[in-house]
py3Dmol code that shows the C-alpha trace and the ligand (Angstrom):
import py3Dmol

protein = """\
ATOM      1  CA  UNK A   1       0.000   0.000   0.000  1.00  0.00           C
ATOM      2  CA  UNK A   2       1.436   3.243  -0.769  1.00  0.00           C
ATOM      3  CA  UNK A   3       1.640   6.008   2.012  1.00  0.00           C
ATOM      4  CA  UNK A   4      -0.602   8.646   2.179  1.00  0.00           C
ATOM      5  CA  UNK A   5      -0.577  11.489   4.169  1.00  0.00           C
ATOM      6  CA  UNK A   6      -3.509  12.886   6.365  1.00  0.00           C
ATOM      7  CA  UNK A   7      -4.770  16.561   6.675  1.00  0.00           C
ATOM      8  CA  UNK A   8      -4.677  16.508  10.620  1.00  0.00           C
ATOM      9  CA  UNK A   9      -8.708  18.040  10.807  1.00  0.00           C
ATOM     10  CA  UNK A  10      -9.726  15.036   8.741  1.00  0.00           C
ATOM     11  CA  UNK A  11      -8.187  12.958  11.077  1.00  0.00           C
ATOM     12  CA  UNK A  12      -9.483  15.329  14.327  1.00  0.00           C
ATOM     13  CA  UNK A  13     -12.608  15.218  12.952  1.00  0.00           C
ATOM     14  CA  UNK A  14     -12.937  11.682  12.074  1.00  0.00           C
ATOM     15  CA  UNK A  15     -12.280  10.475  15.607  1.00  0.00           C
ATOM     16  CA  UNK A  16     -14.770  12.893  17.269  1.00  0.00           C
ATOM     17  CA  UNK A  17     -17.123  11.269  14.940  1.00  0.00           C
ATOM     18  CA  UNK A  18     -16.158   7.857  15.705  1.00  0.00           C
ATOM     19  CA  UNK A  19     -15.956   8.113  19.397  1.00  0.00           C
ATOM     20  CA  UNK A  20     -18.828   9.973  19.897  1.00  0.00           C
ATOM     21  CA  UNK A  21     -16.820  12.163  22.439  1.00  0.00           C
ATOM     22  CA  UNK A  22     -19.240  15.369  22.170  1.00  0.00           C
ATOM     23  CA  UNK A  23     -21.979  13.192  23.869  1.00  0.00           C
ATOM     24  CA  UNK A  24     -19.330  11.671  26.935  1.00  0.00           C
ATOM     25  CA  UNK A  25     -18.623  13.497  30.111  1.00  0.00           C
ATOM     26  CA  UNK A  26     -15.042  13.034  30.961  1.00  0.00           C
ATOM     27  CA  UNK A  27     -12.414  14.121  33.253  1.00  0.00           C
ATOM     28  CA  UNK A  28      -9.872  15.244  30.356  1.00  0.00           C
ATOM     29  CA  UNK A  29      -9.886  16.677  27.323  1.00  0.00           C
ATOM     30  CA  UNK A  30     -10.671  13.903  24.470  1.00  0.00           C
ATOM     31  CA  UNK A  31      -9.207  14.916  21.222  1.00  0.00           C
ATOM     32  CA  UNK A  32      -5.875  16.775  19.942  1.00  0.00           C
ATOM     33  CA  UNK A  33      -3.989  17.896  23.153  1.00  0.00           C
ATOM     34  CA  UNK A  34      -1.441  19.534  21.687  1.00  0.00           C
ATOM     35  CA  UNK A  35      -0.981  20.616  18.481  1.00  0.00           C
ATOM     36  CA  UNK A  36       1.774  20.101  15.980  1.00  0.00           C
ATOM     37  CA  UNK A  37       2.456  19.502  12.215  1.00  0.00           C
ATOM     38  CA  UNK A  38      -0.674  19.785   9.689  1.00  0.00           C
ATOM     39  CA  UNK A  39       0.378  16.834   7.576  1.00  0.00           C
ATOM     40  CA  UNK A  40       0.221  13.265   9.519  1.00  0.00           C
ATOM     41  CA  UNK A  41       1.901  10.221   7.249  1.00  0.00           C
ATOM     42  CA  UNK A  42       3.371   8.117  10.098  1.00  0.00           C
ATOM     43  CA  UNK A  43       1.403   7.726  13.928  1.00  0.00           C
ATOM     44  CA  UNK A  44       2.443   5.702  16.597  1.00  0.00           C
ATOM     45  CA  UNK A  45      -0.358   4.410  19.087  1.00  0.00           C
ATOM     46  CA  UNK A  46       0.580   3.664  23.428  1.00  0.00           C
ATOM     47  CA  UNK A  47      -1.101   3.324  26.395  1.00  0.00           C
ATOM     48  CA  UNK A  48      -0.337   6.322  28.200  1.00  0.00           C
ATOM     49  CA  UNK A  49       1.803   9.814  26.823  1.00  0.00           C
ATOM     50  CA  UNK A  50       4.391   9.265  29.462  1.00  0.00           C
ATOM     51  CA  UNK A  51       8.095  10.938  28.464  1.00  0.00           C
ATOM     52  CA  UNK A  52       9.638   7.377  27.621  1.00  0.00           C
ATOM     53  CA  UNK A  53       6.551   7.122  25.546  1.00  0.00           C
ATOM     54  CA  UNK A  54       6.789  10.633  23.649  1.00  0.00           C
ATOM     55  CA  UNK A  55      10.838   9.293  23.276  1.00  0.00           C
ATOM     56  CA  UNK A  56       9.773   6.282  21.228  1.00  0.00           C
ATOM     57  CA  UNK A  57       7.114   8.468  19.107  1.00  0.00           C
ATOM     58  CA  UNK A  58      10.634  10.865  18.162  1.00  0.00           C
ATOM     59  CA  UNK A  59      12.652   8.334  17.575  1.00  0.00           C
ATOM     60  CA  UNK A  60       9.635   5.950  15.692  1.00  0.00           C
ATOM     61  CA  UNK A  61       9.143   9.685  13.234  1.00  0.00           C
ATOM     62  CA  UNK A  62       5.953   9.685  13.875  1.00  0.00           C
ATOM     63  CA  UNK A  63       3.820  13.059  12.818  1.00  0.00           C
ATOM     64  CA  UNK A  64       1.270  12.234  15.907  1.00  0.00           C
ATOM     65  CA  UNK A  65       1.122  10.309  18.577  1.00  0.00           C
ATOM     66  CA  UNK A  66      -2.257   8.651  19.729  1.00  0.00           C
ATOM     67  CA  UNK A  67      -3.011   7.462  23.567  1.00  0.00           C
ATOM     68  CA  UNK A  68      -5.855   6.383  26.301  1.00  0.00           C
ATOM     69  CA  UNK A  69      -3.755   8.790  29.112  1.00  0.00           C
ATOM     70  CA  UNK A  70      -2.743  11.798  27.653  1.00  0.00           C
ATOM     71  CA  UNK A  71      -3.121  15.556  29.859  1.00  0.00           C
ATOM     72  CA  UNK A  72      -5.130  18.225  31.738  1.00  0.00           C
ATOM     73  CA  UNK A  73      -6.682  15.946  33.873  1.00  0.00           C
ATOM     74  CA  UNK A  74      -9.334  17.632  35.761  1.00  0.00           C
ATOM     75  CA  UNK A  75      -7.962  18.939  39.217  1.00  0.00           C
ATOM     76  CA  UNK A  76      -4.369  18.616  38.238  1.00  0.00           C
ATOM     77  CA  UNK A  77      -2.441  21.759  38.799  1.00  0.00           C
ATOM     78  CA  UNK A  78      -2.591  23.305  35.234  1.00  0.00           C
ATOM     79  CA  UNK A  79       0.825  24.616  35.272  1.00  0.00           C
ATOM     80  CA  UNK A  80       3.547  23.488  32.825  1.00  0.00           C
ATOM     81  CA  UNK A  81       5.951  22.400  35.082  1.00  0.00           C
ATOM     82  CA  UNK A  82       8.407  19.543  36.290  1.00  0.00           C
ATOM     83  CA  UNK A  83       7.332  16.076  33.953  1.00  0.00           C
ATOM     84  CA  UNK A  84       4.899  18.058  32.574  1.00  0.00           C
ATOM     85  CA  UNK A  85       6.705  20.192  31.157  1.00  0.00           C
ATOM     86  CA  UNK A  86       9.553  17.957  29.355  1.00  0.00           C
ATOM     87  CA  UNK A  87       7.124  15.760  28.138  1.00  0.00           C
ATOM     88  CA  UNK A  88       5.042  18.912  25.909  1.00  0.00           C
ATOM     89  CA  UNK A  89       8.614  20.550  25.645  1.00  0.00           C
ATOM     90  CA  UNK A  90       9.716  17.552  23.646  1.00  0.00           C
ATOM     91  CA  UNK A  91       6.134  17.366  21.994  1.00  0.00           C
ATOM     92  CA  UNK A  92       6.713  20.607  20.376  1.00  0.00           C
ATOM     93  CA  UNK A  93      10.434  20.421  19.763  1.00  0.00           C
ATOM     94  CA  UNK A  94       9.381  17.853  17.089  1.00  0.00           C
ATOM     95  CA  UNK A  95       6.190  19.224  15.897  1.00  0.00           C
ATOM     96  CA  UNK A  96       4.282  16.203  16.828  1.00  0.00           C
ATOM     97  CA  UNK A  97       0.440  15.803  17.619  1.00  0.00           C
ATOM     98  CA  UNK A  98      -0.782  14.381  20.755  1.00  0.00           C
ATOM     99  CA  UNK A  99      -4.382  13.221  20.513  1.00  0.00           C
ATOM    100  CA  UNK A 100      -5.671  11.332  23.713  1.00  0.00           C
ATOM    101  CA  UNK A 101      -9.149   9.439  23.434  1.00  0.00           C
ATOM    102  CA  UNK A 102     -10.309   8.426  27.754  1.00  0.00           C
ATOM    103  CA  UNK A 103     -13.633   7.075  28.344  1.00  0.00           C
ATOM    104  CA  UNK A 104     -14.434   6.907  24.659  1.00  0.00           C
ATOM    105  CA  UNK A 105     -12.271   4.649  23.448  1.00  0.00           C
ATOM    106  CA  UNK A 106     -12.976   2.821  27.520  1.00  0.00           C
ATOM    107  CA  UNK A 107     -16.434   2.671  25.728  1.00  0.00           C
ATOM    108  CA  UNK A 108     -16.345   2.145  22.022  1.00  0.00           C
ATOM    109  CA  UNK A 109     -18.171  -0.572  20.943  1.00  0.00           C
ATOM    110  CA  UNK A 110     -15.708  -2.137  18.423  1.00  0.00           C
ATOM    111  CA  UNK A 111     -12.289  -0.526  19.163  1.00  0.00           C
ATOM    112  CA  UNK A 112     -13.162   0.605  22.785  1.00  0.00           C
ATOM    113  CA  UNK A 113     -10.914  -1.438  25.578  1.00  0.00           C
ATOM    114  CA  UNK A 114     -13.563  -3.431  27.031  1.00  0.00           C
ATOM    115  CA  UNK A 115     -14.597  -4.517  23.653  1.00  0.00           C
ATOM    116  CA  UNK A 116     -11.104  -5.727  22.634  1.00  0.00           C
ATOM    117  CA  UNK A 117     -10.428  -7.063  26.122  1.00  0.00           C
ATOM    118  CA  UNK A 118     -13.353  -9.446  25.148  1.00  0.00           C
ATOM    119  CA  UNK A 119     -11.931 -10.602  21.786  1.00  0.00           C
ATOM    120  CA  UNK A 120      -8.561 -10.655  23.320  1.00  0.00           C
ATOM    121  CA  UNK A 121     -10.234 -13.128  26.111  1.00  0.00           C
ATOM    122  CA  UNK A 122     -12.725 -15.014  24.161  1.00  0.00           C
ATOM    123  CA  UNK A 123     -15.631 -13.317  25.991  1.00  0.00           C
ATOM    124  CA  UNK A 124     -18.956 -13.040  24.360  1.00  0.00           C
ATOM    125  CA  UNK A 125     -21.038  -9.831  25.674  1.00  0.00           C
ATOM    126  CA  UNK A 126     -24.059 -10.603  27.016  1.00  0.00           C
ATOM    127  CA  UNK A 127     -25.236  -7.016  28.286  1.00  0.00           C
ATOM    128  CA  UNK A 128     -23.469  -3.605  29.959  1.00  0.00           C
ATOM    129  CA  UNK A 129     -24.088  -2.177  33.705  1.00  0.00           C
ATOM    130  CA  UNK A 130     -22.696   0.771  35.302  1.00  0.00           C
ATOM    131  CA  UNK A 131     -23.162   4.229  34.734  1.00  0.00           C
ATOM    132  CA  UNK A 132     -22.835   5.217  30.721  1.00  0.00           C
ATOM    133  CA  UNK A 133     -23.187   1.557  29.747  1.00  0.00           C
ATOM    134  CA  UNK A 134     -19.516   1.124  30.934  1.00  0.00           C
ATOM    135  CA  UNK A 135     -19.058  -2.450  32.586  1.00  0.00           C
ATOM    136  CA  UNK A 136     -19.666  -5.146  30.243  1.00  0.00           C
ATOM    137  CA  UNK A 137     -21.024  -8.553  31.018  1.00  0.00           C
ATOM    138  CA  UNK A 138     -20.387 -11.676  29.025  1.00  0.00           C
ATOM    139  CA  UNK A 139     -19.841 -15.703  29.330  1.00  0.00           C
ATOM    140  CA  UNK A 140     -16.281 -17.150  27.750  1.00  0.00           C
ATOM    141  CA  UNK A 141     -16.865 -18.460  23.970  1.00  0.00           C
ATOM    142  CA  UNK A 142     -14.069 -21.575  25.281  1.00  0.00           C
ATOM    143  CA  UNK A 143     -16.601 -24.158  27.725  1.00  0.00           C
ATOM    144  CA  UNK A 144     -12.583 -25.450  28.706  1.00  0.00           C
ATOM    145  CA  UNK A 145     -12.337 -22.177  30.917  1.00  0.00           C
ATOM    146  CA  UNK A 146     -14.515 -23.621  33.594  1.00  0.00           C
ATOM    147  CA  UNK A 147     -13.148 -22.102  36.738  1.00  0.00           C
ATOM    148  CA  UNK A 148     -11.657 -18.825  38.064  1.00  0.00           C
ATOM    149  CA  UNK A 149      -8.331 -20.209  38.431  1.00  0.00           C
ATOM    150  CA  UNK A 150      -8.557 -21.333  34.724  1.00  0.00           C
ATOM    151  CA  UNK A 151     -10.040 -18.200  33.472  1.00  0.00           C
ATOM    152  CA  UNK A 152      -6.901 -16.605  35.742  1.00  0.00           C
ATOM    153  CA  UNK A 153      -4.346 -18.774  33.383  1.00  0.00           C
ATOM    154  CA  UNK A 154      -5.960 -17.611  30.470  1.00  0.00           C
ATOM    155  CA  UNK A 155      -5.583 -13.944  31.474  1.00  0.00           C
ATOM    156  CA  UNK A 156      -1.836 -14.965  32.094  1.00  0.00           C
ATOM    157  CA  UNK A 157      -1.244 -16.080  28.948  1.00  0.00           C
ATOM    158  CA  UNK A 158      -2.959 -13.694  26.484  1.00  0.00           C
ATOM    159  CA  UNK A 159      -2.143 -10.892  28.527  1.00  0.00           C
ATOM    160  CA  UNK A 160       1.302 -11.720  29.198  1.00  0.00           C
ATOM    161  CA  UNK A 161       0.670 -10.759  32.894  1.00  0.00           C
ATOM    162  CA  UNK A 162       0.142 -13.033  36.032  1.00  0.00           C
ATOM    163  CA  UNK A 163      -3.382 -11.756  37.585  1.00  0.00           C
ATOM    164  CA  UNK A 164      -4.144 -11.291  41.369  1.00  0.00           C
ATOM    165  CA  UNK A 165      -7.193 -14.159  41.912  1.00  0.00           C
ATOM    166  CA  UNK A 166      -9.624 -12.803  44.819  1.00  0.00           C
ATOM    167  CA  UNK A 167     -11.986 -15.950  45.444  1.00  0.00           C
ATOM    168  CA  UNK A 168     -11.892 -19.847  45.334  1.00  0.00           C
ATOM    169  CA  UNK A 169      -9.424 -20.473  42.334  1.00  0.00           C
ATOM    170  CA  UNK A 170     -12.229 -23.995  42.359  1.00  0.00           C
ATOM    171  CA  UNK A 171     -15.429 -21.525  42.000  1.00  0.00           C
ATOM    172  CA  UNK A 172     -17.419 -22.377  38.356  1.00  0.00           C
ATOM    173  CA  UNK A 173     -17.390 -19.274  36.012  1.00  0.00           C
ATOM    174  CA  UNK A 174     -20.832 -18.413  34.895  1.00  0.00           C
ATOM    175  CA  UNK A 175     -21.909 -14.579  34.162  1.00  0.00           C
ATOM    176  CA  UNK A 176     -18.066 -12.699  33.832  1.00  0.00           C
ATOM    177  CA  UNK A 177     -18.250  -9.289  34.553  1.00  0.00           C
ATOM    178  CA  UNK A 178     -15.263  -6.704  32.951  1.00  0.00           C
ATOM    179  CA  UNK A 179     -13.841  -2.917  32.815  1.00  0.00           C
ATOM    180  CA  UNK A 180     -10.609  -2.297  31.991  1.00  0.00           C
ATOM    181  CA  UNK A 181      -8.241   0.096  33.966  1.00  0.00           C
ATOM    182  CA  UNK A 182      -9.441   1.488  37.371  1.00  0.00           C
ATOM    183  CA  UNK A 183     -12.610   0.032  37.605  1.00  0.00           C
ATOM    184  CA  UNK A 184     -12.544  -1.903  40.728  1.00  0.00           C
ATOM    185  CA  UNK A 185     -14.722   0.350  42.517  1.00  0.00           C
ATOM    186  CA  UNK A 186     -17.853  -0.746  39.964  1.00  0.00           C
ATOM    187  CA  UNK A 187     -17.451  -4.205  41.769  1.00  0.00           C
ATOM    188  CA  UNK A 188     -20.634  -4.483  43.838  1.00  0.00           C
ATOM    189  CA  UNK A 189     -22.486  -3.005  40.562  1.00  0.00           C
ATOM    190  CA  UNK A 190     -21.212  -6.043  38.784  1.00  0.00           C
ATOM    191  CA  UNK A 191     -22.481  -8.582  41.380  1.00  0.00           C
ATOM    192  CA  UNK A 192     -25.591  -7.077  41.538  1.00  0.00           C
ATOM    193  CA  UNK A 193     -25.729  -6.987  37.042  1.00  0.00           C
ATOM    194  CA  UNK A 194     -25.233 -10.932  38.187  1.00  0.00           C
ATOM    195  CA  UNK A 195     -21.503 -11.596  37.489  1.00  0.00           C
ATOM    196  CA  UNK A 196     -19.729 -13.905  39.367  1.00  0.00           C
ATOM    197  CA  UNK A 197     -16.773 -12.954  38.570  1.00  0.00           C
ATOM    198  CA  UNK A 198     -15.431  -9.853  37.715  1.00  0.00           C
ATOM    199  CA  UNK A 199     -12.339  -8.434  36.104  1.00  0.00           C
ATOM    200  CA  UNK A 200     -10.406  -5.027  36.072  1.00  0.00           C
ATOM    201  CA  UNK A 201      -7.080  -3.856  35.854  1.00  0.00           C
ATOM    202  CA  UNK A 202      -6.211  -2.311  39.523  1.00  0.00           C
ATOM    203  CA  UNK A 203      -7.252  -3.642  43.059  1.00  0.00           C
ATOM    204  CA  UNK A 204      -7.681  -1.644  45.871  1.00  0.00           C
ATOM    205  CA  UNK A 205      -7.160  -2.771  50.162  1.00  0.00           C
ATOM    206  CA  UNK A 206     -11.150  -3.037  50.191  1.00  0.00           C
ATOM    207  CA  UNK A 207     -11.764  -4.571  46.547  1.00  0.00           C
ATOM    208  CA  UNK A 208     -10.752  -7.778  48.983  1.00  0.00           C
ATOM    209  CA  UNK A 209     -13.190  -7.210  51.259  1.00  0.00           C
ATOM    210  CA  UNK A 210     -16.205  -5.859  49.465  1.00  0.00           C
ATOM    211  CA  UNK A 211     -15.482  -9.416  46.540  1.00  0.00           C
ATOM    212  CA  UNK A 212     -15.660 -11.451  49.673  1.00  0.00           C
ATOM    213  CA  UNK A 213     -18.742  -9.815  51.209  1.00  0.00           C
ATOM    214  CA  UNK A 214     -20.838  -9.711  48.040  1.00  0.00           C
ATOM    215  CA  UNK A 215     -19.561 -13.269  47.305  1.00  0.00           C
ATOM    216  CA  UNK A 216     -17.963 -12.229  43.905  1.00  0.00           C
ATOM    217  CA  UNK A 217     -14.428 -13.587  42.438  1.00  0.00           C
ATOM    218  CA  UNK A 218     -12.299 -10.531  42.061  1.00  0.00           C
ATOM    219  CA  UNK A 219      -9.088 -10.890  39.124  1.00  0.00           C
ATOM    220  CA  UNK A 220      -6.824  -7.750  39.182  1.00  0.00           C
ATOM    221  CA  UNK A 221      -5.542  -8.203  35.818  1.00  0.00           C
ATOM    222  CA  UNK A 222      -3.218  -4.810  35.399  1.00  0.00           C
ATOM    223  CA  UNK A 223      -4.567  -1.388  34.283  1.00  0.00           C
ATOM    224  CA  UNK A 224      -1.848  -1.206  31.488  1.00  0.00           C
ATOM    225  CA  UNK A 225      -2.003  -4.900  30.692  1.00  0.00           C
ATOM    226  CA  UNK A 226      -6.077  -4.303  30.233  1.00  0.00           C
ATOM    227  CA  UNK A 227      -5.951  -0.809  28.293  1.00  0.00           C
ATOM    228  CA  UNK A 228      -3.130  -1.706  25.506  1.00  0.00           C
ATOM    229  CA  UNK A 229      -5.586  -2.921  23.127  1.00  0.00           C
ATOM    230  CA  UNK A 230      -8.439   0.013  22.115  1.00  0.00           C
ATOM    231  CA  UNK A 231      -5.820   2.594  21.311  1.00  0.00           C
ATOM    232  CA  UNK A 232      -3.680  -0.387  19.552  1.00  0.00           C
ATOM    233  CA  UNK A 233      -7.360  -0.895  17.152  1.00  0.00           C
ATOM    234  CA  UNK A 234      -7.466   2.818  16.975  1.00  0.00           C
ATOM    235  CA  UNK A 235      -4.513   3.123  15.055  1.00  0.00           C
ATOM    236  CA  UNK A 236      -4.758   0.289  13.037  1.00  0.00           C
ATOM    237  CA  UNK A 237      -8.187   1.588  12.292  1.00  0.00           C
ATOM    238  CA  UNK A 238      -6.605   4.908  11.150  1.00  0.00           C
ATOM    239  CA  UNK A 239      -3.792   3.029   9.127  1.00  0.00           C
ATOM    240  CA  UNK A 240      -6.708   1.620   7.196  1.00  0.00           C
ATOM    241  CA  UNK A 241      -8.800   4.825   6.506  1.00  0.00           C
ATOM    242  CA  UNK A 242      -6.188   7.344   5.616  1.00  0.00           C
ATOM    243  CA  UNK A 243      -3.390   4.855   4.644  1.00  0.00           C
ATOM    244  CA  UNK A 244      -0.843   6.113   7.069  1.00  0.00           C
ATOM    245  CA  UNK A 245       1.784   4.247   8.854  1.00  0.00           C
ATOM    246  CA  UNK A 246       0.756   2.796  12.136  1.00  0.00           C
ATOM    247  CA  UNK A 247       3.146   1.738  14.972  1.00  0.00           C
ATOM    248  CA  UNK A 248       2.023   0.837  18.517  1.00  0.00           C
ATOM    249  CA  UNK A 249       4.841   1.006  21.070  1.00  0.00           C
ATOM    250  CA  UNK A 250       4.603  -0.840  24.607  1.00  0.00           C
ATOM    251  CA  UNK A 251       5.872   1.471  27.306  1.00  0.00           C
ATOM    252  CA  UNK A 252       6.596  -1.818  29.721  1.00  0.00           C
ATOM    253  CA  UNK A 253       4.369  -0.847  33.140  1.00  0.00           C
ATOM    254  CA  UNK A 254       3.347  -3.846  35.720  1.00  0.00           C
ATOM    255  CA  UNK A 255       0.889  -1.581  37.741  1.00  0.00           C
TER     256      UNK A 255
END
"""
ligand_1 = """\
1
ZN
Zn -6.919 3.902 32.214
"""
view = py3Dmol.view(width=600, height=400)
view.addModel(protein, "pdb")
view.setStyle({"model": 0}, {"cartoon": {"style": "trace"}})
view.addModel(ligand_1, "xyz")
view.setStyle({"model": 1}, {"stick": {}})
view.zoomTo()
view.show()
């Protein structure tokens, strides 16, 4: 395929299309964060915009640089300082875009994270709970992943990350209940959906308590580990539309 070269506003626009982000309230800005060259051949796709991360988009030559964690969190001090700082300082330097997608790409239906958690896991969605629609709920497509502590090996291996197992390793899987990242606080909303099991990336002191009081397996399966996968089908889904050059780049993070 020949390379192409994107106007960046056909790309802007494109997304905000896609991800619906004018209708999702967020806690950052979802879109182009910072601005830089008007003409976007190569991108490179990662988890979050950390400074290793914006490193590997100079040295990949990427035009623009796509992630789930970008800036201007709400509440952050707004001030371009310390990390902050060198990580837009080197942004600009080399002219290159920084578009960050949160809870719409969390929520996409085909590209979001939960929805390529599930293809990366073999789950089959069988309905949503939480606010927005955001936890999904599903059964495994493989009948072979019978228990927890199977359905914890399987994580292992497709993930390439050992989960933390909250519950009888023995316990049947039935109803599986998932949102990637920092979703263990929707826990008693997915026992209550009817999931007997339920998956997100981090774990907090009282996920333990609250999955043994609502009688609910708990797997802690990495917020990095769970949220490589939507931006990854992001890019690849840009690669296809404009013809551009797609890299995604793992930023190694265990948390
Ligand atoms: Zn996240």
């Amino acid at each position: 395929m020949d390379q192409k070269t994107a106007h960046r506003d056909e790309i802007t626009r494109f997304l905000a299309q896609k991800l619906n982000i004018s209708h999702i309230r967020d806690y950052c800005p979802n879109g182009l964060q910072v601005e830089g060259q008007i003409h976007i051949s190569a991108i490179v796709t990662g988890v979050t915009a950390s400074l290793a991360m914006v490193e590997a988009a100079i040295d990949a030559g990427a035009d623009a640089l796509f992630v789930h964690h970008g800036y201007f969190w709400r509440d952050e001090d707004p001030c371009l300082t310390g990390p902050k700082h060198a990580r837009i300082k080197r942004l600009l330097a080399h002219d290159i875009n920084l578009y960050a997608y949160h809870l719409p790409l969390d929520m996409h239906e085909d590209i979001g994270n939960n929805a390529m958690l599930a293809k990366k896991l073999g789950f089959l969605s069988r309905g949503r709970f939480g606010e927005n629609d955001i936890g999904w709920l599903g059964i495994t497509e493989n009948p072979a992943i019978s228990t927890t502590g199977k359905l914890a090996t399987l994580i292992e291996n497709r993930l390439g990350r050992k989960p933390l197992l909250i519950g009888d390793p023995e316990q049947p899987v039935d109803m599986v209940g998932w949102c990637t990242g920092a979703a263990q606080g929707m826990l008693a909303e997915a026992a209550s959906a009817g999931a007997g099991v339920y998956l997100s990336g981090e774990i907090s002191e009282r996920t333990v308590h609250e999955a043994r009081e609502y009688g609910i397996a708990y797997l802690a399966c990495g917020h990095h580990a769970t949220e490589r996968y939507g931006i990854e089908a992001l890019g690849e889904l840009l690669a296809r539309q404009f013809g551009i050059r797609h890299q995604f780049i793992e930023i190694d993070n265990p948390a």
